[in-house]
Short mmCIF file of the C-alpha atoms (twelve columns), coordinates in Angstrom:
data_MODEL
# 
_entry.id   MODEL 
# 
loop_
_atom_site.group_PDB 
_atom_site.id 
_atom_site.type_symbol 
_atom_site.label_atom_id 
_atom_site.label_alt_id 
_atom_site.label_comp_id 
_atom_site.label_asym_id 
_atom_site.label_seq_id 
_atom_site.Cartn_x 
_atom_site.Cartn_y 
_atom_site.Cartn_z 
_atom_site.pdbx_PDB_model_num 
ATOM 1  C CA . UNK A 1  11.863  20.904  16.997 1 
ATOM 2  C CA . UNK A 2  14.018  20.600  14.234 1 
ATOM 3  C CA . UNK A 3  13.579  19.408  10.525 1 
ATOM 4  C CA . UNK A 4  16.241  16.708  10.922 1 
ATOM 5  C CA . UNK A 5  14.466  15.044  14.461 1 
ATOM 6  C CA . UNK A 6  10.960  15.531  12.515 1 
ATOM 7  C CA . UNK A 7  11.933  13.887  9.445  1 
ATOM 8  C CA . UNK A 8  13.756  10.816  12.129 1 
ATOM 9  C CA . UNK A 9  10.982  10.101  14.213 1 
ATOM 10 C CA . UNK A 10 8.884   9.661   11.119 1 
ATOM 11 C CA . UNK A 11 10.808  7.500   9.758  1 
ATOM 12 C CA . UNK A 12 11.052  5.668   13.101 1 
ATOM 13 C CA . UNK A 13 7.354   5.673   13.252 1 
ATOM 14 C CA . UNK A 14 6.596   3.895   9.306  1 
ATOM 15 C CA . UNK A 15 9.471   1.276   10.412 1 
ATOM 16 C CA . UNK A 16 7.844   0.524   13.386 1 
ATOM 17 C CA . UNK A 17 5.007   -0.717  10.910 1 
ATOM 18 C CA . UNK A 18 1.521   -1.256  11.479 1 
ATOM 19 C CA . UNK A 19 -0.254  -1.707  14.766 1 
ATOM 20 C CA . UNK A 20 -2.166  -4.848  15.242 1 
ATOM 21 C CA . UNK A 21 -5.795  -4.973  16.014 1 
ATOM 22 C CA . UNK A 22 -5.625  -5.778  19.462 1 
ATOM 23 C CA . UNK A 23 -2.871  -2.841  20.263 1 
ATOM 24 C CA . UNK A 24 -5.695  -0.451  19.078 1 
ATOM 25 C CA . UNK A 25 -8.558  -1.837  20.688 1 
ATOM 26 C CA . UNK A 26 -6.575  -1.720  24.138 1 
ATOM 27 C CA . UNK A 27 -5.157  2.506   23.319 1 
ATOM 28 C CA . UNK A 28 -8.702  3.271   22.171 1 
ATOM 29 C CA . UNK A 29 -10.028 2.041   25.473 1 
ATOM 30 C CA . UNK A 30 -7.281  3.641   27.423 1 
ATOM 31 C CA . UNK A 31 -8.576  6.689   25.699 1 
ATOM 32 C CA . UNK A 32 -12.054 6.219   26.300 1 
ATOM 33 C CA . UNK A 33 -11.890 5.612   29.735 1 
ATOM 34 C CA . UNK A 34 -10.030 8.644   30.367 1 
ATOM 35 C CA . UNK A 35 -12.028 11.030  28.330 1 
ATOM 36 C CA . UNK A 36 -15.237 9.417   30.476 1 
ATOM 37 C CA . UNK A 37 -13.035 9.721   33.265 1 
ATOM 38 C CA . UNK A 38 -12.486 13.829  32.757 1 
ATOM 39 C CA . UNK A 39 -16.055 14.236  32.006 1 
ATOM 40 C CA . UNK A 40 -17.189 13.054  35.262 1 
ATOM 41 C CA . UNK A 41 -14.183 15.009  37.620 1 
ATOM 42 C CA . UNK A 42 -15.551 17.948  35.521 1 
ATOM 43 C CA . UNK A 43 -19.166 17.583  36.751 1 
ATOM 44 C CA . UNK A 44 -18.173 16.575  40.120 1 
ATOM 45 C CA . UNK A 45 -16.669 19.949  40.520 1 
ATOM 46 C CA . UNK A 46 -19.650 21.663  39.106 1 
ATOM 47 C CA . UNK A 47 -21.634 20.172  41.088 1 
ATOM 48 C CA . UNK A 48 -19.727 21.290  44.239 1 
ATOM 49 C CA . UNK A 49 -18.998 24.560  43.045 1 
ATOM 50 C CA . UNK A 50 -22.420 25.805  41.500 1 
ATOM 51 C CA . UNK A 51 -24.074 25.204  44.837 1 
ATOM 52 C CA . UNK A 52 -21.117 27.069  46.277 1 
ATOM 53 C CA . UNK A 53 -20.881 29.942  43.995 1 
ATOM 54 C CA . UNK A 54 -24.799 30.460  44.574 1 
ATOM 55 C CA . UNK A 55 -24.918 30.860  48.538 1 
ATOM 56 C CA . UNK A 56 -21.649 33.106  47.977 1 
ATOM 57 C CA . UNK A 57 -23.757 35.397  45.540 1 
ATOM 58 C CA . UNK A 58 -26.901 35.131  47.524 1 
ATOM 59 C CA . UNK A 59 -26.067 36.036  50.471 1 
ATOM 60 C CA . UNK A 60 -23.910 39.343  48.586 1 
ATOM 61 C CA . UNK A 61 -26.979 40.224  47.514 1 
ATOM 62 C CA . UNK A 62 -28.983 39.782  50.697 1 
ATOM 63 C CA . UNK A 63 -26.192 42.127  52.511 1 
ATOM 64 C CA . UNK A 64 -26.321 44.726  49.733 1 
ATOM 65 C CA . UNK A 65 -30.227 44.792  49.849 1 
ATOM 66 C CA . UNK A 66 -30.433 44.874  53.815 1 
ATOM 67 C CA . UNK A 67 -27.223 47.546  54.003 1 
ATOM 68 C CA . UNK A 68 -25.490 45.405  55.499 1 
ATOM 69 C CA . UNK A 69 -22.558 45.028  53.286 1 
ATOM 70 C CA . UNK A 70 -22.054 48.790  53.252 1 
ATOM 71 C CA . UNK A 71 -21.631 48.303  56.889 1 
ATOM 72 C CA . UNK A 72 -18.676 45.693  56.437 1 
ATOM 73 C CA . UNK A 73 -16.826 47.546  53.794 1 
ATOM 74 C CA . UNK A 74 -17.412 50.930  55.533 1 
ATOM 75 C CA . UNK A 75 -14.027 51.948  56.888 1 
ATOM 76 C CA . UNK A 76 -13.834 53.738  59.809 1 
ATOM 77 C CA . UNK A 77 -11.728 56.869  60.130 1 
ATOM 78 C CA . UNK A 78 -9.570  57.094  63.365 1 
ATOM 79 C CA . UNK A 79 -10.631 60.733  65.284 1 
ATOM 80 C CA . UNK A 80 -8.504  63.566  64.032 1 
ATOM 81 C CA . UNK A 81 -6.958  65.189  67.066 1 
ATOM 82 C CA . UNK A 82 -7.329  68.589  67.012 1 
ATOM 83 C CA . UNK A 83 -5.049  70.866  68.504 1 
ATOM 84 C CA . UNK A 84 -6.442  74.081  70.190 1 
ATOM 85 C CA . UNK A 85 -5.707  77.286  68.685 1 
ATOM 86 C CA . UNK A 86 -3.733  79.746  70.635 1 
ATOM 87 C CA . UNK A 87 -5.947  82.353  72.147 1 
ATOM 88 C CA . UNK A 88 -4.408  85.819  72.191 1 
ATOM 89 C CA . UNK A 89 -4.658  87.297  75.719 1 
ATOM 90 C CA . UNK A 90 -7.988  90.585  75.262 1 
ATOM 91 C CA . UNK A 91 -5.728  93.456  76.928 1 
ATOM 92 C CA . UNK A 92 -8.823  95.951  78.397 1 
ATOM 93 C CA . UNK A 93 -7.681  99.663  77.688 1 
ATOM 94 C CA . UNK A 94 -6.410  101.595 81.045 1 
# 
């Protein structure tokens, strides 16, 4: 942002003069209500996500202890075809 905008919209602002009483009862609500608001989307989520995130590392933990999550991470190899070696023919001395 410029100086020159700065510098207008503060003078814009002190000739706009003082709010009344009224004006900043009603913004302070506004701002109240949505702070209080925030707060309790915040520990709605927490409290879906905590019991969430604790099953999720539970059951991890239950897998690693019991082997099983070796098991699901393990990845299996496909078989390696071998070819068979050429066998020389055994020439029997005459």
């Amino acid at each position: 942002m410029s100086d020159d905008l700065l510098e207008r919209a503060t003078r814009a602002l002190r000739e706009a003069g003082e709010p009344r009483d009224n004006e900043l009862a009603r913004t302070r609500a506004r701002v109240m209500e949505s702070v209080r608001v925030q707060k309790k989307r915040r520990a709605r989520f927490f409290a879906l996500a905590f019991p969430i995130a604790a099953v999720l590392v539970g059951t991890t933990a239950w897998a690693a202890s019991t082997g099983r999550l070796a098991a699901i991470f393990k990845q299996e190899q496909p078989p390696v075809a071998v070819a068979p070696s050429p066998v020389a023919p055994v020439h029997s001395p005459t």
